[in-house]
VEXLUM-545226 format. One record per residue (C-alpha): x, y negated, z; residue in three letters. Coordinates in steps of 0.05 Angstrom, whole numbers, padded with zeros to 5 digits, always signed. Layout:
REM residues N
XYZALA...
***
This chain:
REM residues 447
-00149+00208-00052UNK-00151+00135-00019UNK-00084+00118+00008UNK-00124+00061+00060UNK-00184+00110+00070UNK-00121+00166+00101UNK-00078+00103+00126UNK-00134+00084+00169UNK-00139+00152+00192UNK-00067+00167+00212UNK-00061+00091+00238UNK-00118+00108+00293UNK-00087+00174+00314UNK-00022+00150+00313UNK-00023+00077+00335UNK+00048+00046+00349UNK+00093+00096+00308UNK+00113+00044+00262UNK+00170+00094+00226UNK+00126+00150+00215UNK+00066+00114+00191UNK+00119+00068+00139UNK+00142+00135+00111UNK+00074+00162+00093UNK+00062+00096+00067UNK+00114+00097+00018UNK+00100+00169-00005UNK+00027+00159-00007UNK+00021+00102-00039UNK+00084+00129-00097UNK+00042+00206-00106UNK-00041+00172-00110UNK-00047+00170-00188UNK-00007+00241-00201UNK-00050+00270-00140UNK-00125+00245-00165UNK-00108+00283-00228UNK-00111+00351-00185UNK-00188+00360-00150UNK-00161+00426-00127UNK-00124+00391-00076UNK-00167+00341-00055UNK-00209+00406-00039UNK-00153+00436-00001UNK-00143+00373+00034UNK-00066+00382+00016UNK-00047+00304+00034UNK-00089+00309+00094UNK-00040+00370+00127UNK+00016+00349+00092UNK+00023+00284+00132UNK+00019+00323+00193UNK+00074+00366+00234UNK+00057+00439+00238UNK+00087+00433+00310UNK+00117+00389+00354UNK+00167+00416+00416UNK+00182+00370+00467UNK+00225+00385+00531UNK+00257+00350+00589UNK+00346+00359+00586UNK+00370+00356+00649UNK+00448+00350+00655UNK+00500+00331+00702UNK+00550+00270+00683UNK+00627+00262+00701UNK+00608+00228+00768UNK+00556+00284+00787UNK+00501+00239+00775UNK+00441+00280+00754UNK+00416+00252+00684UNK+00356+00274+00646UNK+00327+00255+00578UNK+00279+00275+00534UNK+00289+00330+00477UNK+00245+00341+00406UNK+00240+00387+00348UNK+00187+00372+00295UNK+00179+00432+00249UNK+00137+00392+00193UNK+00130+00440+00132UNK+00151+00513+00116UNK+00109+00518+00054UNK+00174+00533+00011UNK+00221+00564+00059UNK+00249+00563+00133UNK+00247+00492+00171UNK+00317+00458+00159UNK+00330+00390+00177UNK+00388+00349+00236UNK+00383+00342+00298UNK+00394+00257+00319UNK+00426+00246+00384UNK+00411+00166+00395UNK+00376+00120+00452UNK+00324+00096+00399UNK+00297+00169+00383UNK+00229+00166+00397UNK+00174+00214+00367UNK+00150+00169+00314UNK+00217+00163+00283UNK+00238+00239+00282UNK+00165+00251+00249UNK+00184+00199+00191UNK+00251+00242+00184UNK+00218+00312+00184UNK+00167+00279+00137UNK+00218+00251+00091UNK+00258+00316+00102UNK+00204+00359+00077UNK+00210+00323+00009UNK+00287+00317+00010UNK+00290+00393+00016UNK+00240+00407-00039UNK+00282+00365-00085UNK+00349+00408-00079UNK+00319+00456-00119UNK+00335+00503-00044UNK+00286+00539-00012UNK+00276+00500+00043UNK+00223+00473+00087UNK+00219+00398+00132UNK+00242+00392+00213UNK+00282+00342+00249UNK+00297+00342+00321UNK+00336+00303+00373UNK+00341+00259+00441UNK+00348+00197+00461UNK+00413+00215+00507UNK+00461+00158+00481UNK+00533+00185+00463UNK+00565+00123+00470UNK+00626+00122+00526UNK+00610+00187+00540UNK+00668+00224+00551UNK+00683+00303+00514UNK+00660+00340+00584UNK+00602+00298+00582UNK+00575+00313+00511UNK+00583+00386+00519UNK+00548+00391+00580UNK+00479+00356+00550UNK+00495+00391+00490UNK+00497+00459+00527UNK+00427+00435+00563UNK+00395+00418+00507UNK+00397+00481+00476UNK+00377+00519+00529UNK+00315+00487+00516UNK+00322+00495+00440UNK+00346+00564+00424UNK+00281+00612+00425UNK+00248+00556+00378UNK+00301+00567+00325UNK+00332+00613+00275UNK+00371+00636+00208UNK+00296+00650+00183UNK+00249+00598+00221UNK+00284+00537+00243UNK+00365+00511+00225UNK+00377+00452+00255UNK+00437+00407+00227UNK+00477+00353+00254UNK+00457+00279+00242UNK+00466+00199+00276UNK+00511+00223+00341UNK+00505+00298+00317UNK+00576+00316+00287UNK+00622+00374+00284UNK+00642+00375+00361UNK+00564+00370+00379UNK+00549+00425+00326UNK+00605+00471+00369UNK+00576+00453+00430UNK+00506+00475+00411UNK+00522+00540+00375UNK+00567+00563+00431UNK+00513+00555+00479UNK+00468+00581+00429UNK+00513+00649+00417UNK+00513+00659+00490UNK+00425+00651+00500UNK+00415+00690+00439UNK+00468+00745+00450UNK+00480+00758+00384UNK+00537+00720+00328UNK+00486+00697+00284UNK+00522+00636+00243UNK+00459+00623+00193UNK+00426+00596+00257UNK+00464+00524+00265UNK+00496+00479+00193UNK+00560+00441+00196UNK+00588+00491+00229UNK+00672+00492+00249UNK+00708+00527+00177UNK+00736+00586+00228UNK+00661+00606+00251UNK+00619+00607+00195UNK+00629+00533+00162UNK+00623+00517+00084UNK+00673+00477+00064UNK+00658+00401+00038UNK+00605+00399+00086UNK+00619+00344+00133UNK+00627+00299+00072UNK+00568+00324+00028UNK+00521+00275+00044UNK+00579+00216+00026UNK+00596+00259-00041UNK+00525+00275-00053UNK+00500+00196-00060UNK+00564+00176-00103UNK+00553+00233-00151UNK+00478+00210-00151UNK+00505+00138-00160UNK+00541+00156-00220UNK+00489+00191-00255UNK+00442+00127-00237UNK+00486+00086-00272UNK+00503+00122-00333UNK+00435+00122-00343UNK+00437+00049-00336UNK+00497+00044-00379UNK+00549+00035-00337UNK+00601+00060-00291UNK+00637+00063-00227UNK+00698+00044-00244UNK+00725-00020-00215UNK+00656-00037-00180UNK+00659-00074-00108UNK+00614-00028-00060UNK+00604-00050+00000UNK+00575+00001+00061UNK+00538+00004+00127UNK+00569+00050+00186UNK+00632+00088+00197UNK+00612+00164+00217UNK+00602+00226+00180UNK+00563+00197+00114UNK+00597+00134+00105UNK+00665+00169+00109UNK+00645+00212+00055UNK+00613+00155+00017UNK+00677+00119+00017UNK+00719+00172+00003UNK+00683+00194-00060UNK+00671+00127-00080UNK+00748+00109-00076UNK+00758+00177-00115UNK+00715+00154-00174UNK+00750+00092-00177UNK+00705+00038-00144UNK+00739-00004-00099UNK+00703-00005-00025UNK+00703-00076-00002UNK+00660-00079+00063UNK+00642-00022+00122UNK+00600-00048+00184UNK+00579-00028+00260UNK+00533-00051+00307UNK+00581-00106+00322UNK+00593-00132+00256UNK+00625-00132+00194UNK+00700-00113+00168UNK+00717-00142+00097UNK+00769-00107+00058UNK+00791-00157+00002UNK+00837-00110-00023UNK+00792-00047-00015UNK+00787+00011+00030UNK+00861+00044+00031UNK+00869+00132+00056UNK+00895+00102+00107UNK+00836+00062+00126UNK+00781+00116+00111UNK+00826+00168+00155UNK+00816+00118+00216UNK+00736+00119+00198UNK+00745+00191+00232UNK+00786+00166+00291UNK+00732+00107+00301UNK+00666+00158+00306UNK+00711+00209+00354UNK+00724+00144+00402UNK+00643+00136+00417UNK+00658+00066+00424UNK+00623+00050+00363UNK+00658-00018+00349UNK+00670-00029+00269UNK+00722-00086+00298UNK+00772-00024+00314UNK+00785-00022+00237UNK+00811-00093+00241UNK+00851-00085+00302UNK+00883-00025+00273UNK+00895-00056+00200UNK+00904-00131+00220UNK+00907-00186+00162UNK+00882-00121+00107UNK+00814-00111+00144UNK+00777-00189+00168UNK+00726-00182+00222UNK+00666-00223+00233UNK+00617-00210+00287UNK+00546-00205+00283UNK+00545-00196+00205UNK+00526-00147+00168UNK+00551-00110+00102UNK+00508-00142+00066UNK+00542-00213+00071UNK+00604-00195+00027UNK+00607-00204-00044UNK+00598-00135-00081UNK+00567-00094-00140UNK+00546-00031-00107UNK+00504-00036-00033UNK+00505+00039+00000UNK+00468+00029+00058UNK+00501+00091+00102UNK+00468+00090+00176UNK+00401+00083+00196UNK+00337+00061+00185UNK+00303-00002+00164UNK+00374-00026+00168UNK+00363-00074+00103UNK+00314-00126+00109UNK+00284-00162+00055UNK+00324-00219+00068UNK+00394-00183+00070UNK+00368-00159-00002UNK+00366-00231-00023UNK+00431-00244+00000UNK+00458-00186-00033UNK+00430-00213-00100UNK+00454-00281-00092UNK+00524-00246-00078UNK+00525-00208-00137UNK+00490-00144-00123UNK+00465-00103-00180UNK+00449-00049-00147UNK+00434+00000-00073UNK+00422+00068-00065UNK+00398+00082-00002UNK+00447+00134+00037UNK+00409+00127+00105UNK+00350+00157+00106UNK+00295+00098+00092UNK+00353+00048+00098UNK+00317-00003+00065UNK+00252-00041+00088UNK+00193-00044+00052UNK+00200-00119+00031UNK+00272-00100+00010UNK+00254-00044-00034UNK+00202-00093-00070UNK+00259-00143-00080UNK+00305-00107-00115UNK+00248-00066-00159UNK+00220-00138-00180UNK+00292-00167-00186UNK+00325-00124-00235UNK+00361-00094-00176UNK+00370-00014-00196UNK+00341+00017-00124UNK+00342+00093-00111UNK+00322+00117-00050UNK+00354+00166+00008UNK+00306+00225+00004UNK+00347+00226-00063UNK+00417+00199-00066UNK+00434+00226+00011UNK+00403+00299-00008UNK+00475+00323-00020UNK+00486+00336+00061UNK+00414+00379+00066UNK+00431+00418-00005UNK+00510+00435+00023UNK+00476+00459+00091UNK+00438+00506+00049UNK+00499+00526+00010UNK+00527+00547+00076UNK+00464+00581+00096UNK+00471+00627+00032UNK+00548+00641+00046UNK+00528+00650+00130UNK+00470+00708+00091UNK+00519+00730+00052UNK+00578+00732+00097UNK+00623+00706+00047UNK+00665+00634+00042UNK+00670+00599-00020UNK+00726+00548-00042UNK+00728+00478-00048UNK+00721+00475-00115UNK+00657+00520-00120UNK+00624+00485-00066UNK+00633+00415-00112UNK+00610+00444-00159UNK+00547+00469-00135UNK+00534+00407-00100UNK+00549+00366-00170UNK+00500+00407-00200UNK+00444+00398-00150UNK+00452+00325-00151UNK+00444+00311-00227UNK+00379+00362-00223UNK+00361+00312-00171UNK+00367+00253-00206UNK+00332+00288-00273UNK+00274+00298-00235UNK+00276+00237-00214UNK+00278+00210-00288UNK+00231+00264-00309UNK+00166+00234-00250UNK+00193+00166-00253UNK+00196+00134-00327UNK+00152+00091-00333UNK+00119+00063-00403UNK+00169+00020-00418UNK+00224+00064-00408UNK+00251+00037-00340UNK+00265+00089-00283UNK+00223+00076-00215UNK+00270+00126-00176UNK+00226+00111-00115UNK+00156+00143-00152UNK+00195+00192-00180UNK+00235+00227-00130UNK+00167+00222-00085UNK+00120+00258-00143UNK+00180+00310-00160UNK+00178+00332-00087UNK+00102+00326-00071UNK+00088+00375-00127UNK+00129+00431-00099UNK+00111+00431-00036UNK+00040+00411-00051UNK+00037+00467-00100UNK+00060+00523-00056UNK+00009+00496+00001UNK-00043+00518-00050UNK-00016+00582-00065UNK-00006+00600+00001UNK-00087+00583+00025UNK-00112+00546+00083UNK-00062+00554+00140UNK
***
């Protein structure tokens, strides 16, 4: 395999998806000495339908807002690979979803999912209907139009969709009830992140959050260090970050920085129950303004528009909502601050220039299809309680999900020591999850 010889390839039937292409990249370029070691498949041309979607659904939402304006946008699901079980992956509700950047996701799902040890295969769906200042009525309606498109392309054995960016709990509702009513039949194994009184697992909503700290901690104690009394410092304020700085607090690291669109709140002090409650309140408002925290928590949380996480002093950087959000030169700034060390909690948070930074500067770097696997592997867990029509407790649930993440992160060790002893986390989750899905491609012929 010649990672430019494919490149070139995808580039000229792709031109202009600039996500999609940068994920295959990454993968490519992390899997091309383990891959030329296996002719049987180059033969099989595994890379060569790997890198493409097995289908792509695309459909027009048309939905009627508070004012009884007619609105339409456009709707997606990209099943990419069912080679070792049914397609699982979120559904993004955002004004920048455009197909290029739900094909990275599905691509970079694919390999998320084979890492959980879960039988599960790639997808990611979505629209670019914007949730902000929408009101309740407003959300449930597109939500009730979109999966009227949706619901025959979906099920408990082909396709699960899960929430994800502008995808929550209340959306999740939304979508199953409409769902329930299409389908005519309670089927809860059809929808994850589900309400606890209809078919929910437990821990869910903060699984992803939980997930990347418990993959943090097993980073650094291979490292040689700990949690404990670390300044973190994290991007966004919904679903993941909540559950990043929950954990985080739990395990004893102090949480010095969250940010929005707007800018950046510093918390000198660190992030109080108090303070990570409100995270809740501030996703629920869909005004999307990280400046709320200060206005609710004046002279504890300091405001400054227009920054990012990035610019406060800190140990740990957990970049928590979306991608490409750290550039190269917000790495350097994190180094000159202090920073020792990011896991990547969004999925491809950091840019490629980034990502070389910290690997060349002694920054320890793990990235998302990894430490944010938590939320994918607890969707699963929920899948096999939905099949099994049981509930399990809190503390089973942890545990499960504490197990999953230190197989995650041996797998990672196991593909990505190098020579000298150092962990590339980046070559290693990528080779750990190419394998298995590569391997049951093979097995399963030319389909």
């Amino acid at each position: 395999m010649k990672t430019a010889e494919i490149m070139a390839n995808l580039e000229a039937k792709h031109p202009g998806e600039k996500e999609y292409l940068q994920a295959v990249q990454e993968v490519l370029e992390s899997i091309e000495e383990v891959y030329n070691q296996h002719p049987e498949f180059e033969k099989a041309k595994i890379v060569e339908r790997m890198v493409e979607p097995d289908r792509i659904f695309t459909f027009r939402v048309t939905w009627v807002d508070d004012k009884g304006e007619v609105q339409t946008n456009l709707g997606y699901r990209i099943q990419f690979n069912s080679a070792i079980g049914p397609y699982k992956g979120g559904l993004r509700f955002h004004k920048a979803v455009v197909p290029s950047m739900l094909k990275f996701l599905g691509f970079e799902q694919t390999f998320k999912n084979a890492l959980t040890t879960l039988p599960m295969g790639g997808a990611k769906g979505g629209s670019d209907f914007d949730p902000v200042g929408k009101s309740n009525d407003e959300i449930m309606r597109f939500c009730q139009a979109f999966m009227t498109e949706l619901w025959n392309c979906i099920g408990p054995d082909q396709d699960i969709p899960a929430g994800d960016v502008g995808v929550g709990g209340r959306e999740i509702g939304f979508l199953y009830g409409m769902y329930k009513k299409l389908a005519r039949e309670y089927n809860t194994g059809v929808l994850t992140g589900k309400g606890a009184t209809w078919g929910g697992s437990i821990l869910r909503p903060e699984a992803t959050g939980f997930g990347a700290l418990y993959f943090t901690q097993h980073l650094l104690e291979k490292a040689g260090k700990d949690l404990v009394g670390k300044k973190v410092a994290l991007s966004g304020f919904g679903n993941v970050a909540w559950g990043a700085a929950t954990k985080a607090k739990e395990l004893g690291a102090k949480v010095v920085a969250i940010s929005g669109p707007d800018g950046v709140c510093e918390i000198p002090d660190g992030i109080t129950d108090e303070m990570i409650n409100y995270m809740l309140d501030m996703r629920a408002s869909n005004r999307n303004k990280v400046e709320d925290m200060a206005t609710k928590f004046p002279g504890k949380a300091l405001f400054t528009a227009g920054k990012k996480a990035w610019s406060v002093k800190c140990d740990i950087a957990l970049p928590c909502a979306f991608q490409n959000e750290l550039s190269e030169d917000d790495a350097k700034e994190l180094k000159a601050n202090g920073c020792w060390c990011c896991c990547e909690v969004s999925n491809m948070g950091c840019q490629p220039g980034a990502i070389h930074f910290f690997q060349n500067n002694g920054v320890l770097f793990a990235p998302g299809k990894a430490v944010n696997a938590g939320g994918v592997a607890t969707s699963g867990l929920e899948m096999t309680q939905n099949a099994e029509h049981i509930s399990w407790d809190a503390k089973e649930v942890d545990d499960k999900l504490h197990f999953i993440m230190k197989s995650i992160h041996e797998q990672c060790v196991k593909y990505g020591t190098q020579a000298d002893g150092h962990v590339d986390y980046v070559k290693g989750a990528n080779i750990a999850g190419f394998m298995k899905v590569a391997t049951a491609m093979l097995e399963q012929g030319i389909i």
